[in-house]
C-alpha positions as CSV (number, residue, x, y, z in Angstrom):
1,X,-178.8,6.0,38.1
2,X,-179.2,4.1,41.1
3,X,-176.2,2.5,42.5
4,X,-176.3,-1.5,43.5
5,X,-172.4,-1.9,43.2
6,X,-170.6,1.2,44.2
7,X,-170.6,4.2,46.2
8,X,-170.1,7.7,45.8
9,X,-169.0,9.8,48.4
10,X,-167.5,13.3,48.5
11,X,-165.1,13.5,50.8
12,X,-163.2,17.1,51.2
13,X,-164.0,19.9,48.5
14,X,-163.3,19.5,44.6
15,X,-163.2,15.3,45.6
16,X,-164.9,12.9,44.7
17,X,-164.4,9.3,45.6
18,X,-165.7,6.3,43.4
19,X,-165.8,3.1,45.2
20,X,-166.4,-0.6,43.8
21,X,-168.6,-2.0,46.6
22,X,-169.0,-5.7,46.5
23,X,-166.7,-6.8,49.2
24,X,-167.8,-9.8,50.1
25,X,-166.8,-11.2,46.3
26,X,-163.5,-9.3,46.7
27,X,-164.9,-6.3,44.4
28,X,-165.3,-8.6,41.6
29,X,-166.1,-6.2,38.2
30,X,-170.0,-7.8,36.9
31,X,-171.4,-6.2,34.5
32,X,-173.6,-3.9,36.4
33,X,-171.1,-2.7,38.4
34,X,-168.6,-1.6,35.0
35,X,-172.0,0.0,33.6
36,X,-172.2,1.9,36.9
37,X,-169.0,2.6,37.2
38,X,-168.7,4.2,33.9
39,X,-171.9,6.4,34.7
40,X,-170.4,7.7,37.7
41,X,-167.0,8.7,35.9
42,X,-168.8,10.6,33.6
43,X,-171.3,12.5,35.7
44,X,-167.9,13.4,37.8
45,X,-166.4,14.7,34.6
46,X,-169.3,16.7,33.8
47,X,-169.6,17.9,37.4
48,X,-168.1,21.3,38.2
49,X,-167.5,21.1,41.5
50,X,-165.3,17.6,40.9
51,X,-162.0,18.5,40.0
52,X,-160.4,15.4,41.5
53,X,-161.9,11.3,41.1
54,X,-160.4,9.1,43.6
55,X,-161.4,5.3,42.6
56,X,-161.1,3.0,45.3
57,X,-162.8,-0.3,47.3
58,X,-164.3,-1.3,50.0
59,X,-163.3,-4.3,52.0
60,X,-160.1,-5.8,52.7
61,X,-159.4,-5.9,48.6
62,X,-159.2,-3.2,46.1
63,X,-160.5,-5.8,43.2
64,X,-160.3,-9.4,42.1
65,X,-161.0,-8.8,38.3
66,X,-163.5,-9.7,36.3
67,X,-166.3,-11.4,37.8
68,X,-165.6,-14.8,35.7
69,X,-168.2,-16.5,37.2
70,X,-171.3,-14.3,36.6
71,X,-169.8,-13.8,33.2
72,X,-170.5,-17.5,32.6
73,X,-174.0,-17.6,33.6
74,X,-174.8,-14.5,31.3
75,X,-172.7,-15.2,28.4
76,X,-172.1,-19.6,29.1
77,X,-171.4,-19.8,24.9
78,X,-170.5,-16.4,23.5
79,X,-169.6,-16.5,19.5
80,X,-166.9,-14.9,18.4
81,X,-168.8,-11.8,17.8
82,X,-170.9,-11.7,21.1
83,X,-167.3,-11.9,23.1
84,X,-165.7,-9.5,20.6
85,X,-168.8,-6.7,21.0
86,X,-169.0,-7.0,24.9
87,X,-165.5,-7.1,25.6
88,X,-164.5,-4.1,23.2
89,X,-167.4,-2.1,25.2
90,X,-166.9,-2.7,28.3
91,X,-163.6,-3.4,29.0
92,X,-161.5,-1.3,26.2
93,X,-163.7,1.4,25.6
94,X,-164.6,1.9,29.8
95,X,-161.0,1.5,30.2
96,X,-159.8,4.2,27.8
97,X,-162.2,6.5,28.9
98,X,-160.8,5.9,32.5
99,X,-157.6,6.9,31.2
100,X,-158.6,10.1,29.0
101,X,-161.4,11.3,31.8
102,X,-161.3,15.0,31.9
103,X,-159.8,15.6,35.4
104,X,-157.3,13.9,37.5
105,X,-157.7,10.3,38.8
106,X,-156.6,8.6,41.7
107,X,-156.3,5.0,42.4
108,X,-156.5,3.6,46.1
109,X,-155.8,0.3,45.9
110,X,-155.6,-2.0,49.1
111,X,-155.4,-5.9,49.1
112,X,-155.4,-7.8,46.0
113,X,-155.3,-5.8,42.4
114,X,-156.0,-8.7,40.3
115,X,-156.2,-8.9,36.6
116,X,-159.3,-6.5,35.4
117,X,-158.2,-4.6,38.8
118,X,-154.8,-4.2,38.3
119,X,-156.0,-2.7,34.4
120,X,-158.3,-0.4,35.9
121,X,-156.2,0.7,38.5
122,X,-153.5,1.6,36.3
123,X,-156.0,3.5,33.6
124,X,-156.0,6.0,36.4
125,X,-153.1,8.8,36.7
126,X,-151.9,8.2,40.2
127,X,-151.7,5.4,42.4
128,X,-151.6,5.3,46.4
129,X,-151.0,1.9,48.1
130,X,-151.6,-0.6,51.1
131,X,-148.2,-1.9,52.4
132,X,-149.9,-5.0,51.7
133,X,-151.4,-4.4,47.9
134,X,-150.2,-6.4,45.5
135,X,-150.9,-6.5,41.3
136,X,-151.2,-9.7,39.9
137,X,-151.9,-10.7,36.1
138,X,-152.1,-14.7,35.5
139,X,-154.2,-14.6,32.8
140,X,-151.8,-15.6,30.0
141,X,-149.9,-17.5,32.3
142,X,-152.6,-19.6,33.7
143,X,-155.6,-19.4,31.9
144,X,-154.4,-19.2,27.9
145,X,-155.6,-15.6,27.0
146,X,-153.2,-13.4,26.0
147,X,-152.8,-11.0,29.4
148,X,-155.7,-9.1,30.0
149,X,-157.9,-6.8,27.5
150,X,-155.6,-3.6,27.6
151,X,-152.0,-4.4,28.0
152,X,-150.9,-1.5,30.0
153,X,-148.2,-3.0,31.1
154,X,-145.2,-2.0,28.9
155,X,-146.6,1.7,29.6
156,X,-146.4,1.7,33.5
157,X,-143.1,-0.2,34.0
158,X,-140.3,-1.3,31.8
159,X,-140.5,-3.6,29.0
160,X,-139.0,-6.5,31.0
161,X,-140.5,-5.9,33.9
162,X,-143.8,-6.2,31.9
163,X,-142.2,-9.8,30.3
164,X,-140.9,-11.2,33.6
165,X,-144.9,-10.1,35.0
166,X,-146.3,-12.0,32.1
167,X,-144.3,-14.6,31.3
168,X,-144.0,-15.7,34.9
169,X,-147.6,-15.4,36.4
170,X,-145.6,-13.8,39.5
171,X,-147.6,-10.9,41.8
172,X,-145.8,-7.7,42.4
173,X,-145.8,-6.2,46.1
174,X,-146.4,-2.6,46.9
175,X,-142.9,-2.1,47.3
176,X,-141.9,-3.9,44.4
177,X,-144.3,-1.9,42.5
178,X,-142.8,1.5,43.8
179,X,-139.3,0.5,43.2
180,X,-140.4,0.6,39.6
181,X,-142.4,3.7,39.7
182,X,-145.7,2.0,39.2
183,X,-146.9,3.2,42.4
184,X,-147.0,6.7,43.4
185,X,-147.1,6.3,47.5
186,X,-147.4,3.3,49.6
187,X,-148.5,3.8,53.0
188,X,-149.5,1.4,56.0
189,X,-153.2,-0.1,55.7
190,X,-154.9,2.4,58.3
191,X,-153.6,5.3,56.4
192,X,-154.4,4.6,53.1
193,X,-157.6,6.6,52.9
194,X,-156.2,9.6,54.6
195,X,-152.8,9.7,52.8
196,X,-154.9,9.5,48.8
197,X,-157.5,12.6,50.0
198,X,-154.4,14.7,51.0
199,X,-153.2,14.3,47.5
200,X,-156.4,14.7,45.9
201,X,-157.0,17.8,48.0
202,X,-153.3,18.7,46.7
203,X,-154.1,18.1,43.6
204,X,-158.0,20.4,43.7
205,X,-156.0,23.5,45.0
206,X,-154.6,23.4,41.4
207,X,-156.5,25.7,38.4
208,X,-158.5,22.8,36.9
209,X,-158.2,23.8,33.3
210,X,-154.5,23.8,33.6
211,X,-155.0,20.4,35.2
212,X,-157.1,19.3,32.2
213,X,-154.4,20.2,29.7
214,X,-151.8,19.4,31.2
215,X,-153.1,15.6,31.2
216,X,-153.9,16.0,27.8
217,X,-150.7,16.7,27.3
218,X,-149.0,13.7,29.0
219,X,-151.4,11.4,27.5
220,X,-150.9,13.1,24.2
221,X,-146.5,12.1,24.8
222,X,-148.0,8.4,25.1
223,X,-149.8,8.7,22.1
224,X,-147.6,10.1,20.2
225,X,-145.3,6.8,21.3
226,X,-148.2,4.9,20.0
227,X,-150.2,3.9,23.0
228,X,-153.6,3.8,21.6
229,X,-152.2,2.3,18.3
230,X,-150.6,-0.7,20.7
231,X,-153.7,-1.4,22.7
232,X,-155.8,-1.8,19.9
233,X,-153.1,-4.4,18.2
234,X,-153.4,-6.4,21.5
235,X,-156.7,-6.3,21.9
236,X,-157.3,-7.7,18.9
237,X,-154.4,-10.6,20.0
238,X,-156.7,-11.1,23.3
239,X,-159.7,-11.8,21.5
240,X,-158.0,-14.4,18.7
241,X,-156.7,-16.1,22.1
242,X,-160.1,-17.2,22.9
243,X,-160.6,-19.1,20.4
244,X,-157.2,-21.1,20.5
245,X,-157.3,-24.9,21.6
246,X,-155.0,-23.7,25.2
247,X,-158.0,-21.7,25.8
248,X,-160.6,-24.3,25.0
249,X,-158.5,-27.0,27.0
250,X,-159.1,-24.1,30.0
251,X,-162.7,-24.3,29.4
252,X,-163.1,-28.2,29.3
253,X,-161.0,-28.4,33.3
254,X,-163.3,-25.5,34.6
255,X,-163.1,-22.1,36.1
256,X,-162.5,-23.3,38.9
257,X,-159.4,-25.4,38.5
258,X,-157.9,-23.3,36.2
259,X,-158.0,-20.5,39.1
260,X,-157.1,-23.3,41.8
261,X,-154.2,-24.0,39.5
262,X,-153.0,-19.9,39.5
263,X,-152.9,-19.6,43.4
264,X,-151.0,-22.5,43.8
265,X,-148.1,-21.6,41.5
266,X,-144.8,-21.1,43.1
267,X,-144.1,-17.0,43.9
């Protein structure tokens, strides 16, 4: 495949680093670039000299979620079933396969990691921050839809944590994020690259089928708590919330007011 909306680099031996690459719409997810980006994760899991994927961004942000406004030039009046089939592709299914991709992954996050971002970001295993990252999910708060399409939240910090983040709209910083061991690492801006390819190069000194089961054997303890199980409940909950008269209302003001209205909140 030929690659519009990310690049692929390989950066030190047994690395390879995915990036999203439309900067100058803050790395906004279109469709084309999720389609690529899924290609690219699985030719580095079927790649035997990959035995770490580093996903990161280029430009001053790691990701503003999903690109809303392309989405509403392709898909302006999606039925239920249209919205239900596209979203379940490539947003659940891409998203789980992040998470249960055969070798280690490696978030680099810089900037804003905004709603579809801060999903992807946290599909990955690790997660090495900018000082000045932050995660931010207003979706339920500000725009009617219940959070985003995988609710990874509970998983990657503590229930309440995960209600406060919700119920509240607020943006977590990097250190806030570490504090509560969402966050592997957070480094200053201009060593953010260096410090995530010293772990991944850690990380491909390791046996690689050891490192294969061992995730499959920390994903299996999630599953086993009824990860999967949960996601799929909620995403069923995310796509009844598009059809409920809050969400219409959000529809009738515009895209963008509603997002107009979500940077203005009080932090």
């Amino acid at each position: 495949m030929d690659y519009q909306h990310i690049l692929v680099e390989h950066p030190a031996d047994g690395v390879r680093r995915i990036s999203l690459n439309r900067p100058q719409l803050r790395n906004a997810q279109s469709k084309d670039l999720l389609i690529e980006l899924d290609h690219a994760l699985l030719a580095a899991e079927r790649a035997p000299d990959v035995r770490v994927v580093i996903l990161g961004a280029t430009g001053p942000h790691f990701s503003s979620g999903h690109d809303l406004k392309s989405a509403k030039v392709e898909r302006p009046n999606p039925t239920v079933e249209e919205r239900w089939e596209y979203e379940e592709v490539h947003f659940y299914e891409y998203c789980l396969r992040l998470h249960d991709l055969k070798k280690p992954t490696i978030a680099q996050v810089q900037g804003a990691c905004i709603a579809g971002g801060f999903m992807i970001a946290n599909m990955c295993d690790l997660i090495v921050c900018s000082e000045d990252a932050y995660f931010w999910d207003p979706v339920a708060h500000s725009m009617g839809t219940a959070s985003l399409e995988v609710l990874v939240h509970p998983w990657i910090m503590s229930m309440r944590k995960a209600k406060e983040l919700l119920y509240t709209g607020c943006k977590l910083g990097a250190a806030q994020a570490e504090a509560m061991g969402m966050i592997n690492k957070v480094v200053p801006r201009d060593e953010l690259e260096a410090a995530t390819l010293e772990m991944a190069k850690t990380i491909a000194l390791a046996p690689p089928f050891g490192m294969r089961l061992v995730k499959r054997s920390l994903n299996r303890t999630w599953d086993a708590q009824g990860f999967r199980t949960a996601l799929t409940a909620h995403f069923d909950a995310h796509q009844l919330s598009h059809v409920t008269k809050e969400f219409q209302d959000h529809l009738k003001r515009g895209l963008d007011s509603t997002i107009q209205r979500a940077k203005e909140m009080p932090r």
